[in-house]
DOKOLTI-947872 format. One record per residue (C-alpha): x, y, z; residue number from 1. Coordinates in steps of 0.05 Angstrom, whole numbers, plus 5000, padded with zeros to 4 digits. Layout:
N
+------+------+------+-----+
!    x !    y !    z ! pos !
+------+------+------+-----+
!    X !    Y !    Z ! NUM !
...
+------+------+------+-----+
***
This chain:
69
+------+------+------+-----+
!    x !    y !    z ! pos !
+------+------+------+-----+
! 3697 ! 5663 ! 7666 !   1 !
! 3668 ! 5653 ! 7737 !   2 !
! 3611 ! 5661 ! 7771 !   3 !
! 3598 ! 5671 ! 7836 !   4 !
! 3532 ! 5672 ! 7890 !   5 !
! 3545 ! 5721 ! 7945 !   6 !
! 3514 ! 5748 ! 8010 !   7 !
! 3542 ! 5812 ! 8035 !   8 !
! 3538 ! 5845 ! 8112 !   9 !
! 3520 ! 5918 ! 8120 !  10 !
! 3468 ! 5922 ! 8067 !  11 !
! 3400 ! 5952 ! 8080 !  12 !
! 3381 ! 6002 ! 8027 !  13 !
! 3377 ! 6021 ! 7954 !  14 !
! 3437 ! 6066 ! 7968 !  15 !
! 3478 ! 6009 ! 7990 !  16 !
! 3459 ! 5974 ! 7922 !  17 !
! 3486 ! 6031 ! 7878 !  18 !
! 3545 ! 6037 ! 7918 !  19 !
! 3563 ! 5958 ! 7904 !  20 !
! 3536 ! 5968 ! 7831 !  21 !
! 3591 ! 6020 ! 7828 !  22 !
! 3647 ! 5982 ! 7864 !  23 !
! 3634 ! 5927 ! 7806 !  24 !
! 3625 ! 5975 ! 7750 !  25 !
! 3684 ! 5997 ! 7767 !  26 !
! 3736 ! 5941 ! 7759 !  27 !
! 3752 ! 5915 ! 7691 !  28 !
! 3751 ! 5847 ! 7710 !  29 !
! 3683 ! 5838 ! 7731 !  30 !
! 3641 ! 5830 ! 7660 !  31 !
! 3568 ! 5828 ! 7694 !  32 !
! 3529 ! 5827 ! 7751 !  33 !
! 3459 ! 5835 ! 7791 !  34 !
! 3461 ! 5861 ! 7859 !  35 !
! 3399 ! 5861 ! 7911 !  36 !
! 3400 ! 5887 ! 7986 !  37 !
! 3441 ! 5825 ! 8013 !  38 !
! 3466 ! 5794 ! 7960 !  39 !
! 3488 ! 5785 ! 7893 !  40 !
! 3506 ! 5748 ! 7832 !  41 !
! 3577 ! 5766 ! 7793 !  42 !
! 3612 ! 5744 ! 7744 !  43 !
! 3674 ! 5749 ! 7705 !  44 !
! 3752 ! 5739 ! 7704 !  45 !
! 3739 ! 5735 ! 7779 !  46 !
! 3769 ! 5691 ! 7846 !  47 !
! 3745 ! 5695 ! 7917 !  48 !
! 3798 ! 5739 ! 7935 !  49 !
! 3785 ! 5785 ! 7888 !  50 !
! 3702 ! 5783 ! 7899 !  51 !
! 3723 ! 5799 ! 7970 !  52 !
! 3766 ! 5851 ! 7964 !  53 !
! 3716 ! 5884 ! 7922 !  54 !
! 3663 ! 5877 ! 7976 !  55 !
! 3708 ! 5906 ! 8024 !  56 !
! 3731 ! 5958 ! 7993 !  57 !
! 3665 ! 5976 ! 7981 !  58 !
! 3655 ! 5986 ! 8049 !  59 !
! 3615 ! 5918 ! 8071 !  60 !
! 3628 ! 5850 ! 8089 !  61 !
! 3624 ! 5784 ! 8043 !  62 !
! 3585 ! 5738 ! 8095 !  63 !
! 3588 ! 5681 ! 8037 !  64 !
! 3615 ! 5666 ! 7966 !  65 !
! 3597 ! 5609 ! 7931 !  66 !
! 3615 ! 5588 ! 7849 !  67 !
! 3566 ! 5578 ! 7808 !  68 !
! 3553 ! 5559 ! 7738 !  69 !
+------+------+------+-----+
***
């Protein structure tokens, strides 16, 4: 399992929060997280590609990623 440390662009409400809450929620691969307005902390059968792609998806950018343990 991996974890990763990341800062995402285009956050800047509580709204914003539940809609990345839900982008992680809703992938099977992603077994946990915490999410604040500009960053968060996931974690689970996870790369940077796919981290990313979540982000985007989601409608923001990933400014950073960093791994974790």
């Amino acid at each position: 399992m991996t974890k990763f440390e990341i800062k995402i662009d285009g956050m800047g409400c509580q709204k914003c929060v539940s809609n990345v809450e839900k982008a992680f929620a809703g992938d099977s691969r992603v077994k946990g997280y915490e999410v604040n307005i500009g960053d968060a902390i996931v974690y689970g059968d996870l790369t940077e590609e796919i981290v990313r792609e979540i982000i985007e998806d989601a409608g923001y950018d990933l400014k950073s990623i960093k791994e974790v343990e």
